[in-house]
C-alpha angles and dihedrals in degrees: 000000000000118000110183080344093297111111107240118199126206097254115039102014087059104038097044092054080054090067092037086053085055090056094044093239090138135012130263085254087062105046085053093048091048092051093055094057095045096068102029099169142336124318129085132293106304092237137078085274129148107281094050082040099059085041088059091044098055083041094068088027081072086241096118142048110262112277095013088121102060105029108118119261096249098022122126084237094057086045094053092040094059094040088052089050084058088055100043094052092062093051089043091057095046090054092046101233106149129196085258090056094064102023092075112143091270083058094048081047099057096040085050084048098056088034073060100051087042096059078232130187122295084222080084086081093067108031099046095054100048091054088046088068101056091048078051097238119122124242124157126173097266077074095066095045092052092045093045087052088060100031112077115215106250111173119054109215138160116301096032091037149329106311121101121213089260090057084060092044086055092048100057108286127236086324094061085049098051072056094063090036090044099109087046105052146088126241111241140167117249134185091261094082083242123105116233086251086056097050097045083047101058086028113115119210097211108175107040095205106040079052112025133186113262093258100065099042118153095237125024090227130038134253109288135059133185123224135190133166134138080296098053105022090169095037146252136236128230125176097234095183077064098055124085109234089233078067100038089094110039141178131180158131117283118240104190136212141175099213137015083245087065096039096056090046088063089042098046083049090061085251098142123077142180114296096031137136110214102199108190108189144169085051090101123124082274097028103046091043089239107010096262112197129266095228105135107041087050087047100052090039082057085047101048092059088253101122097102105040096037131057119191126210131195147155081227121079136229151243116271079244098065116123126189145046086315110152118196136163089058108179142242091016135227100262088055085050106260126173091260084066091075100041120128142204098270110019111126122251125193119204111188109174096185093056094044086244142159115160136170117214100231133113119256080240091052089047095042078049105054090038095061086056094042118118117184107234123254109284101262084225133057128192122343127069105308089054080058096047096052087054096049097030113111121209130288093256095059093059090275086257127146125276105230 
């Protein structure tokens, strides 16, 4: 959708005018107008956001007929494609090829690769992996950062860059991708009939720069790191294709809340300036309870012109829109007693990309001290299911699944 001739998408184009409305860089009117064109209709988010993310994913993965992903919500093609998987999963059935059948490791693999290429969602490492386990394969997030070490980023889409979801669509979909990925990935079965090898031979790139060669990529590695440090001893994600090279390497002071409530209403209050390290905790899988996404802080950071002089830290995850040096999936959390639980305002963080690290300036004897006073706060909720899920939840870097 155009908004003043410019086209506006769901995510980032909302909730950065959120953040342009704070600084009273448009009205009210505007914002609401703004909002109506940016989502025009039904479908997902226009970027390369979670949800087409994950429909790209379980494209390569062989889960899906070829060009389901990137078919547009209310297209005749959409509208063939899922008539046509009625009718595969009842052939599948009769010849007995289950999802197990075709999501072997190689599959996971090539659907990480092209997540990868995408500059897809971190919300992939958890997602993949839980899946992974109930196809019994094992696929954990130190996966994604080696792949992404070895896979270029090739398309340039929202959030990473300027490209919206129907760009890709126009280009040559998933298909044209598996082309440029040919000489990296694994043949595999899909439900097509087809092998992977088939579908990136017949595929078509039609748009050389909305899809480039491997060789021109935009970025010489793809869309996730892992990082991992005496903040983050298990890891954490952060979506590099979306970081500006003047933030890949970081360092600033910590700004510490308990809850993404309290940290919006510091940002909202013009409290966060720039060098700062905003560190949002307790909204872990436990500590949540159930891991909800930092959206809108990230988003109004992004807004408020604050993406290339603030990073923001936190055991919760993280919208497929978020831009920034934004760092999720921290692990273990805060509620397990992770090194993010005894963080406080002013301590220096440093954040370096490049070297995979996330460190927190502080001596092993100040840590071992402020861990012998730490508490972990009052579980935000009592009785009923979601009491149960934060006992059974596991952390963030095992998938966030259940333990049965």
């Amino acid at each position: 959708c155009h908004y003043k001739k410019a086209r506006v998408n769901f995510v980032v184009g909302t909730f950065d005018a959120l953040g342009r409305y704070r600084k009273g860089e448009i009205t009210e009117e505007e914002l609401s107008s703004l909002e109506m064109c940016a989502c025009p209709g039904p479908g997902s988010c226009q970027g390369m956001y979670t949800a087409n993310t994950m429909a790209c994913v379980t494209e390569a993965l062989g889960m899906s007929l070829t060009g389901c992903a990137t078919a547009l919500a209310v297209s005749a093609d959409k509208r063939r494609i899922a008539y046509e998987s009625g009718m595969k999963i009842v052939e599948l059935v009769k010849k007995d090829i289950l999802p197990r059948k075709i999501m072997n490791k190689s599959a996971f693999e090539n659907a990480i690769r092209v997540d990868m290429a995408l500059g897809g969602s971190t919300n992939t490492v958890l997602h993949i992996p839980a899946i992974a386990k109930e196809a019994g394969v094992n696929i954990n997030p130190e996966h994604f950062d080696k792949i992404s070490r070895e896979t270029p980023h090739i398309s340039s889409l929202l959030p990473s860059g300027e490209f919206y979801l129907e760009d890709l669509e126009y280009a040559g979909g998933i298909p044209a991708v598996l082309k440029r990925l040919r000489p990296k990935l694994k043949n595999n079965i899909t439900v097509t009939g087809k092998n992977i090898y088939e579908i990136a031979q017949d595929a078509r790139v039609i748009d050389e720069n909305i899809i480039r060669p491997l060789d021109k990529a935009y970025h010489k590695e793809g869309g996730i790191a892992l990082l991992k440090g005496n903040l983050a001893p298990d890891g954490a994600v952060v979506k590099q294709t979306a970081v500006s090279e003047k933030m890949m390497r970081f360092k600033g002071k910590a700004k510490v809340f308990d809850s993404e409530d309290a940290a919006m209403k510091a940002i909202m209050a013009n409290k966060i300036k720039s060098g700062d390290v905003v560190v949002i905790r307790y909204e872990g899988p436990k500590g949540g309870p159930g891991m909800r996404e930092m959206l809108a802080p990230t988003a109004t950071i992004t807004g408020m012109g604050l993406a290339d002089s603030v990073a923001l830290i936190t055991d919760g995850r993280f919208s497929g829109g978020t831009q920034g040096p934004c760092i999720g999936h921290v692990s273990p959390e805060a509620m397990e007693g992770g090194p993010i639980a005894i963080v406080k305002d002013g301590d220096t963080i440093i954040i370096d990309i490049p070297k995979r690290k996330l460190e927190l300036r502080l001596s092993p004897e100040e840590i071992k001290a402020r861990f012998a006073k730490w508490k972990p706060i009052p579980p935000k909720i009592r009785g009923g299911y979601l009491e149960r899920y934060s006992k059974f939840v596991t952390s963030a870097n095992t998938g966030a699944i259940l333990k049965i």
